[in-house]
C-alpha positions as a Markdown table, in Angstrom:
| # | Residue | x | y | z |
|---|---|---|---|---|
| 1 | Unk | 112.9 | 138.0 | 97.8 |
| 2 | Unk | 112.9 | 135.8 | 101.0 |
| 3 | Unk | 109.9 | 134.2 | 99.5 |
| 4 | Unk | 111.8 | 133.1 | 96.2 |
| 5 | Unk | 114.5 | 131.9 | 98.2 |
| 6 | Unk | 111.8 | 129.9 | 100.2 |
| 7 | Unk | 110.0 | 128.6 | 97.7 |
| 8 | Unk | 113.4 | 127.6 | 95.8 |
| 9 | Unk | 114.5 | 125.6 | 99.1 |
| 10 | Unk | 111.3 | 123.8 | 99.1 |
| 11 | Unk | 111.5 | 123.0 | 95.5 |
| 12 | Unk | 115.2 | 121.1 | 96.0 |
| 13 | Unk | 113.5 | 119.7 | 98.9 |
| 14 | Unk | 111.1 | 118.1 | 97.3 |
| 15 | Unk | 113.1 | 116.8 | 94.0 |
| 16 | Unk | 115.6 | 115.5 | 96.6 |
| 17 | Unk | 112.4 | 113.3 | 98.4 |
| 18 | Unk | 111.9 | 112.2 | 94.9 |
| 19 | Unk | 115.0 | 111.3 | 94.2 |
| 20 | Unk | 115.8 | 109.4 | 96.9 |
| 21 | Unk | 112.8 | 107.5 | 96.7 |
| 22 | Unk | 113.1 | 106.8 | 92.9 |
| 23 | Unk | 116.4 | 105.3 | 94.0 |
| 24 | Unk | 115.2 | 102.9 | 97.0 |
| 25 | Unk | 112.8 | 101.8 | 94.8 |
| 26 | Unk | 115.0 | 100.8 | 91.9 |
| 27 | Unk | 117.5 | 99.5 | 94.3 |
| 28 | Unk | 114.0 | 97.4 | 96.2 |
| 29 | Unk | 113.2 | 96.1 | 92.6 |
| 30 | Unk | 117.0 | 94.5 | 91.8 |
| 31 | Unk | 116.5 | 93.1 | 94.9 |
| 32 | Unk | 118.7 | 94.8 | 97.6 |
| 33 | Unk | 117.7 | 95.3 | 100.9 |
| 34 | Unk | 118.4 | 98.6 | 102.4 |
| 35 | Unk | 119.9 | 98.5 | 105.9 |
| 36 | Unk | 122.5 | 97.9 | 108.0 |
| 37 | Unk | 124.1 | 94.4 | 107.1 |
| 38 | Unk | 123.9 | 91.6 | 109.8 |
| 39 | Unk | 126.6 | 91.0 | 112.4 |
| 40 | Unk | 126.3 | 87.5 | 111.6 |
| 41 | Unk | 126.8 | 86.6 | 107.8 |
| 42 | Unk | 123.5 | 84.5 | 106.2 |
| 43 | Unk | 125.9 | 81.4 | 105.7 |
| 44 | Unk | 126.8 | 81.4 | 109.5 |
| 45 | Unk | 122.9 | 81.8 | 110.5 |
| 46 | Unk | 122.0 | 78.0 | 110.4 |
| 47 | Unk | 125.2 | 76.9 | 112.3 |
| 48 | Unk | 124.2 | 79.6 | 115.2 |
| 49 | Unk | 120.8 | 78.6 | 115.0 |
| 50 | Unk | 121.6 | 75.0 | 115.4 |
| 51 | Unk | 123.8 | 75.5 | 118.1 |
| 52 | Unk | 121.4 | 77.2 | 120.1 |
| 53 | Unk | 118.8 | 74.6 | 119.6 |
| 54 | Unk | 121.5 | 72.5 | 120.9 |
| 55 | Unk | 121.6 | 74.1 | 124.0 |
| 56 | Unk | 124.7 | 76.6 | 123.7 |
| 57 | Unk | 124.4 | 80.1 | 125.5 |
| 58 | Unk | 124.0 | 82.8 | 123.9 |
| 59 | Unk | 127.1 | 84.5 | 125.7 |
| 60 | Unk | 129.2 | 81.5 | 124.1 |
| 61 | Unk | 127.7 | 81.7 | 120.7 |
| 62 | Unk | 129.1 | 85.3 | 120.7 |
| 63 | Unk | 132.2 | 84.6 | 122.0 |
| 64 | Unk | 132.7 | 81.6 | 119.4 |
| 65 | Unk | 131.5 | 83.9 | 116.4 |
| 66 | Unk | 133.3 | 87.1 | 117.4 |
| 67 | Unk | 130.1 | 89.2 | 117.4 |
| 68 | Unk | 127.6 | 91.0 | 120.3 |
| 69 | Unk | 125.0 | 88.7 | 122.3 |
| 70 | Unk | 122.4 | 91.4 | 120.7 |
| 71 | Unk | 123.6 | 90.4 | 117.1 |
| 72 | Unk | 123.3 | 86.1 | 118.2 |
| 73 | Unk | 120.1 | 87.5 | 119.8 |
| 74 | Unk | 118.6 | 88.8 | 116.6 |
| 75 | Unk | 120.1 | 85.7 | 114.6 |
| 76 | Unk | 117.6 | 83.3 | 116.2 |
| 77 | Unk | 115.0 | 85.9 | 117.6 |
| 78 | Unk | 112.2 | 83.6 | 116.5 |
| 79 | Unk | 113.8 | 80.7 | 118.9 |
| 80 | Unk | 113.7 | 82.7 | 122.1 |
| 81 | Unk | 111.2 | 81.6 | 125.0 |
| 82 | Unk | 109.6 | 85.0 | 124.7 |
| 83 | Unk | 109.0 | 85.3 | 121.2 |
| 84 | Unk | 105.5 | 84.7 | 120.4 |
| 85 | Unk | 104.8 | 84.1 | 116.9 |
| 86 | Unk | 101.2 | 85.5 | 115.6 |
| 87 | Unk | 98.8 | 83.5 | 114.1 |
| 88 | Unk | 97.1 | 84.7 | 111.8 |
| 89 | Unk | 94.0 | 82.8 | 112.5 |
| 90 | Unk | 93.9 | 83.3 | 115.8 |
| 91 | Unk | 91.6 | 86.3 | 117.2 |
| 92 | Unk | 92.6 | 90.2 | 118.6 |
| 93 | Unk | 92.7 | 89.7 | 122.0 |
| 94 | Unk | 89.8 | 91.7 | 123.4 |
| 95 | Unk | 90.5 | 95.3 | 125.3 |
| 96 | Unk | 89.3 | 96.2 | 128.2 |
| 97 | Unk | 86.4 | 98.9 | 127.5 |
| 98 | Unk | 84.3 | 101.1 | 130.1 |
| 99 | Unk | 80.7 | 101.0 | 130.5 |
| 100 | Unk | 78.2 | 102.6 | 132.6 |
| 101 | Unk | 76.1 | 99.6 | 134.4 |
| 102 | Unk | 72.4 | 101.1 | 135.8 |
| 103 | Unk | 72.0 | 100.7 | 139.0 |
| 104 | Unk | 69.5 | 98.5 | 139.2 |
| 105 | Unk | 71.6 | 96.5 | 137.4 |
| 106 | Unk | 74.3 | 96.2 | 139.6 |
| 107 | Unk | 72.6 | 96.0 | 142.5 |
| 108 | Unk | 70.7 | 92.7 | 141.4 |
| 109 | Unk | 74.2 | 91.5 | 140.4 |
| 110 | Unk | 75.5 | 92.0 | 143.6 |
| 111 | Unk | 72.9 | 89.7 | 145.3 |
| 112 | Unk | 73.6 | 87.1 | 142.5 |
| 113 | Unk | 75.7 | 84.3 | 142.6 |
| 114 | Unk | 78.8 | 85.2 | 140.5 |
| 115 | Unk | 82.1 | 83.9 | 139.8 |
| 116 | Unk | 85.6 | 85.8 | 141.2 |
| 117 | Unk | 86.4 | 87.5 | 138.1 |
| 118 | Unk | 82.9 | 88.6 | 137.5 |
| 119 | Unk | 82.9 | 89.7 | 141.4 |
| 120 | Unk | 86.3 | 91.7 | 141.3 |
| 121 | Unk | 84.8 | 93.3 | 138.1 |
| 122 | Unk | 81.8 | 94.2 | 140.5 |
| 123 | Unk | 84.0 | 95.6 | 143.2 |
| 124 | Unk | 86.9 | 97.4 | 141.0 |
| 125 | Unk | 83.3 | 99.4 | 139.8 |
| 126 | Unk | 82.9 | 103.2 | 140.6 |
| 127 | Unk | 80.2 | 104.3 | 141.3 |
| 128 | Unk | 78.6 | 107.5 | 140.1 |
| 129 | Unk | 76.0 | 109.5 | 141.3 |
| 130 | Unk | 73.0 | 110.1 | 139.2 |
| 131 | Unk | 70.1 | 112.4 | 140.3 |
| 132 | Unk | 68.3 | 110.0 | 143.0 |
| 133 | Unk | 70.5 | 106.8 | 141.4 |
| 134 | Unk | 73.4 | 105.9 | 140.5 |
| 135 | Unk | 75.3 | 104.1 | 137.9 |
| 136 | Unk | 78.2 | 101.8 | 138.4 |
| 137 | Unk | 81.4 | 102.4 | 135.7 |
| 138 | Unk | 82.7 | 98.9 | 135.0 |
| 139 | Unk | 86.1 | 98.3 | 133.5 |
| 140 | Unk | 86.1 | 94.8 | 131.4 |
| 141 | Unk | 86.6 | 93.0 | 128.7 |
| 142 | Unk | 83.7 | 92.8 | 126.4 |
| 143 | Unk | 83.3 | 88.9 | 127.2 |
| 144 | Unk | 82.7 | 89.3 | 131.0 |
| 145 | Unk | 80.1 | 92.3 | 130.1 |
| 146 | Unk | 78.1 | 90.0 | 128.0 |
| 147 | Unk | 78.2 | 87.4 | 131.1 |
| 148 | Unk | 77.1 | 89.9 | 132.9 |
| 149 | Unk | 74.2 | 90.8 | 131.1 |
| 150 | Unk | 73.2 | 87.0 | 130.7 |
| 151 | Unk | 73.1 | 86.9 | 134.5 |
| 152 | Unk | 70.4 | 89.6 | 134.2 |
| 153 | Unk | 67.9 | 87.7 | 132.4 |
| 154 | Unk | 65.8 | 87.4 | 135.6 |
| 155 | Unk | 65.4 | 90.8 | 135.7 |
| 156 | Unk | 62.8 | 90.8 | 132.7 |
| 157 | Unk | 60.6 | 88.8 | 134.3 |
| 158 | Unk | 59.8 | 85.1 | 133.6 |
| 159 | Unk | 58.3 | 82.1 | 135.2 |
| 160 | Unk | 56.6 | 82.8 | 138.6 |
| 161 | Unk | 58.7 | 86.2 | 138.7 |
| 162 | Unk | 56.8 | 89.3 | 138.2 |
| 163 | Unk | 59.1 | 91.5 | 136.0 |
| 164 | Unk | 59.6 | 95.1 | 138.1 |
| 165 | Unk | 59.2 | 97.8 | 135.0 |
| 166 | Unk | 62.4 | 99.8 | 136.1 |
| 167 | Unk | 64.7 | 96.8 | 136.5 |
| 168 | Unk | 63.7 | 95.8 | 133.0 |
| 169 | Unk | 64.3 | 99.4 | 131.3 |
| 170 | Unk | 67.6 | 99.3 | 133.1 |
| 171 | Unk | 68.7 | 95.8 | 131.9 |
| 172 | Unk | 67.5 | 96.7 | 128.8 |
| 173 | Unk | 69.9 | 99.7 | 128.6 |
| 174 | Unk | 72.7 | 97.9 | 130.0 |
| 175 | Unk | 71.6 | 95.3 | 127.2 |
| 176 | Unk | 72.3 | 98.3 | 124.7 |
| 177 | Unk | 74.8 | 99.4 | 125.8 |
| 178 | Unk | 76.5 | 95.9 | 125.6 |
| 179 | Unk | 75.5 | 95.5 | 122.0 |
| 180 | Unk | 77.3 | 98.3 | 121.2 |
| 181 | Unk | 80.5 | 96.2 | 121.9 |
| 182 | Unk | 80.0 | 93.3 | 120.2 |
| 183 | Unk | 78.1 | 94.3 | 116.9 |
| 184 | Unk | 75.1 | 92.0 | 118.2 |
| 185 | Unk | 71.8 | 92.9 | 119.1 |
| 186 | Unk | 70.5 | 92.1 | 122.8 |
């Protein structure tokens, strides 16, 4: 019985969803916005935007219209100082991301000549023990790891500089590790 009764409930339930839905889509295709109205009408808009351009407060826009400063804020939100329009072209800023650095790795950086945000990157490390090494977990964008890794490039070895086999497996890792990130290969 109290199964029935459930099962009834959840039927209404659903035809109601439906319903409702059917309805704010028919109302979406005539061409009415659902909402709550505007405090300021759409043929006051312009004339409050305009003012505001024209240096009036937004206190005194509200006090002249008869509305909140939240309702004049929202009238010329795109105007403010800390609105920040996206551009579409532009590119995702990058996030931060955490990656273990060998050892080896850091310590050759450490002796290297790097800039201050590659250095405070360096120091902000932690350090975590690994058997007889250690790793250093970096916090960074993925831009100052790849810098990083091109200030490595001594560790493989070139001209006049014998390449030490365990610096280059580690740089090589790091190298890896860094791919990862950027979709790129090493």
């Amino acid at each position: 019985m109290v199964q029935t009764l459930a099962a009834a409930g959840e039927l209404q339930r659903d035809l109601q969803r439906e319903l409702t839905y059917d309805g704010l889509r028919a109302a979406e295709a005539k061409g009415n916005k659902g909402g709550r109205r505007p405090a300021v009408p759409a043929d006051k808009t312009d004339a409050v935007r305009t003012a505001y351009l024209d240096g009036r407060s937004i206190a005194a826009l509200a006090r002249a219209h008869g509305v909140s400063r939240g309702a004049i804020r929202t009238a010329v939100a795109d105007l403010l100082p800390e609105y920040t329009a996206a551009d579409p072209d532009a590119p995702a800023p990058e996030l931060p991301v955490v990656l273990d650095m060998p050892g080896k790795v850091a310590d050759f950086l450490r002796t290297a000549d790097l800039g201050p945000a590659d250095r405070a990157t360096l120091d902000q490390g932690v350090t975590v023990r690994r058997g007889q090494g250690y790793t250093l977990r970096v916090t960074a964008v993925p831009a100052i790891h790849r810098r990083l890794l091109d200030l490595c490039q001594p560790l493989d070895g070139g001209q006049g500089v014998p390449a030490v086999p365990a610096q280059r497996k580690a740089r090589r890792e790091y190298a890896n590790r860094v791919s990862t990130l950027a979709g790129d290969t090493p």
